[in-house]
C-alpha positions as CSV (number, residue, x, y, z in Angstrom):
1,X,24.7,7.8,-4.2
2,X,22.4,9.0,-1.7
3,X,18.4,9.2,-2.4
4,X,15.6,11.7,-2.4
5,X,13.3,8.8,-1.4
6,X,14.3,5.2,-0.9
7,X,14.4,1.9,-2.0
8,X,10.9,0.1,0.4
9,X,11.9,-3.3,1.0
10,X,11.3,-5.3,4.0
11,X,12.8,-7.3,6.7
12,X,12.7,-11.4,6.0
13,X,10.3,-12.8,4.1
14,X,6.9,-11.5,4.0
15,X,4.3,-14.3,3.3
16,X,1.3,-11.6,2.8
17,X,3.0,-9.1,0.5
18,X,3.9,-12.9,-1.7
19,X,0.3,-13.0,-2.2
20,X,0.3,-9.6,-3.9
21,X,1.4,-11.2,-7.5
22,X,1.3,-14.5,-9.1
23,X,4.2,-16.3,-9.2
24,X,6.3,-14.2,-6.8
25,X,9.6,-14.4,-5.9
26,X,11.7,-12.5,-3.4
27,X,15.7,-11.7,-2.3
28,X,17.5,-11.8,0.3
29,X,20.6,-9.2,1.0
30,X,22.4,-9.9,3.8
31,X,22.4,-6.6,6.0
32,X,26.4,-6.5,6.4
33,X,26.0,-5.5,2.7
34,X,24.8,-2.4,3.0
35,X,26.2,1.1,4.6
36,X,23.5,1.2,8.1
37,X,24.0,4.8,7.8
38,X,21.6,4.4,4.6
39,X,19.1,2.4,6.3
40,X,15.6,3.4,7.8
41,X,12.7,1.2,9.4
42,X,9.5,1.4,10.5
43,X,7.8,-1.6,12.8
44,X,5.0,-2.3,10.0
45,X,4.5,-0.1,6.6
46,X,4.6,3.7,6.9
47,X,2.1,4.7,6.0
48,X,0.0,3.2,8.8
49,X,2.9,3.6,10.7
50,X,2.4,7.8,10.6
51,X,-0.8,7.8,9.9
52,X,-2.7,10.4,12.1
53,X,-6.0,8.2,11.9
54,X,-4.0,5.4,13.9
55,X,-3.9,6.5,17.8
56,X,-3.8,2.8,19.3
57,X,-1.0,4.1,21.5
58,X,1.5,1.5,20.5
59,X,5.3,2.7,21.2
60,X,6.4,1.9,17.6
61,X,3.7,4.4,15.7
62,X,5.2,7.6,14.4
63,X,8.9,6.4,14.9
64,X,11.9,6.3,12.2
65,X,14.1,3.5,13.6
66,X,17.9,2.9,13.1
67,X,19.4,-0.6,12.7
68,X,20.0,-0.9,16.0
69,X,17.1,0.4,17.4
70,X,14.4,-1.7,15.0
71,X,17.0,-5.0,16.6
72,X,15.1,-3.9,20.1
73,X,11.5,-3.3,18.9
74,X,11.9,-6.9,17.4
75,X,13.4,-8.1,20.7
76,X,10.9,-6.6,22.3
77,X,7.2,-7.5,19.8
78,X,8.9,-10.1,17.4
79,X,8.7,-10.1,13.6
80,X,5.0,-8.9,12.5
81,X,4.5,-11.8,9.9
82,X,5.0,-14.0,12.7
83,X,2.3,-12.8,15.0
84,X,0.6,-11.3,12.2
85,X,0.7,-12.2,8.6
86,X,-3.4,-12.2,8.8
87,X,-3.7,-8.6,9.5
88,X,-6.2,-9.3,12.5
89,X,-4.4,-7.6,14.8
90,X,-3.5,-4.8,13.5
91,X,-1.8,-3.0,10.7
92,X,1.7,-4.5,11.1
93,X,2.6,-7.3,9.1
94,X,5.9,-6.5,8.3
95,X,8.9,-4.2,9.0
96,X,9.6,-1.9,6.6
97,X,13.0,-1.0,5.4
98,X,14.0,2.4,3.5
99,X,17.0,2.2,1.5
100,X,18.9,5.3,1.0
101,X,21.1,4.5,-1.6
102,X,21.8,2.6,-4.4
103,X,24.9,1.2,-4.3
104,X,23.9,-2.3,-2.7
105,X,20.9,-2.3,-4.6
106,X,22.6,-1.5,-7.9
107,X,24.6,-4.6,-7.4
108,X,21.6,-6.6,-7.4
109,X,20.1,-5.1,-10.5
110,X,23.3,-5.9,-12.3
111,X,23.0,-9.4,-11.5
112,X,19.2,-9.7,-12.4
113,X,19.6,-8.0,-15.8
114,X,22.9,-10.4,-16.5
115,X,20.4,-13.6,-16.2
């Protein structure tokens, strides 16, 4: 089943966004689970990301990536929370991921619920 707007996860663990709750916790789904075709990313969130009050000039601003496209921009600046879980250099900390559908993510809930 397709979306109108997605699922917003992100790629690997994020130790910033863990600070956002008390006692957080996190999952990890492997990517061969889900259908690429459903998949979006943007090199840090979106809304920075688009935002027209950002003009630092940086390649990855204002770009929708595919899976194999955000694999070079990662090649190319590595993960965000590596170089910048602090923020101070900028807003990327993370790469987020739009999910599309919820099939994959269905399976998940499923599991959660059955606990």
């Amino acid at each position: 089943m397709n979306r109108t707007s997605p699922h917003y996860m992100v790629i690997e663990h994020s130790p910033w966004l863990s600070t956002w709750f008390e006692n957080c916790s996190y999952i990890k789904i492997p990517i061969e689970e889900f259908d690429l075709k459903t998949i979006s990313f943007t090199y840090g969130d979106s809304m920075p990301a688009f935002s027209p009050t950002i003009n630092d000039g940086k390649e990855y601003r204002k770009k929708l990536y595919t899976y194999d496209e955000i694999l070079k921009v990662i090649e190319k600046y590595g993960l965000p929370q590596d170089w910048n879980d602090d923020g101070k250099y900028g807003p990327e900390r993370y790469i987020e991921t739009h999910i599309w559908s919820d099939e994959t993510i269905n399976k998940y809930r499923y599991q959660e619920e059955n606990i």
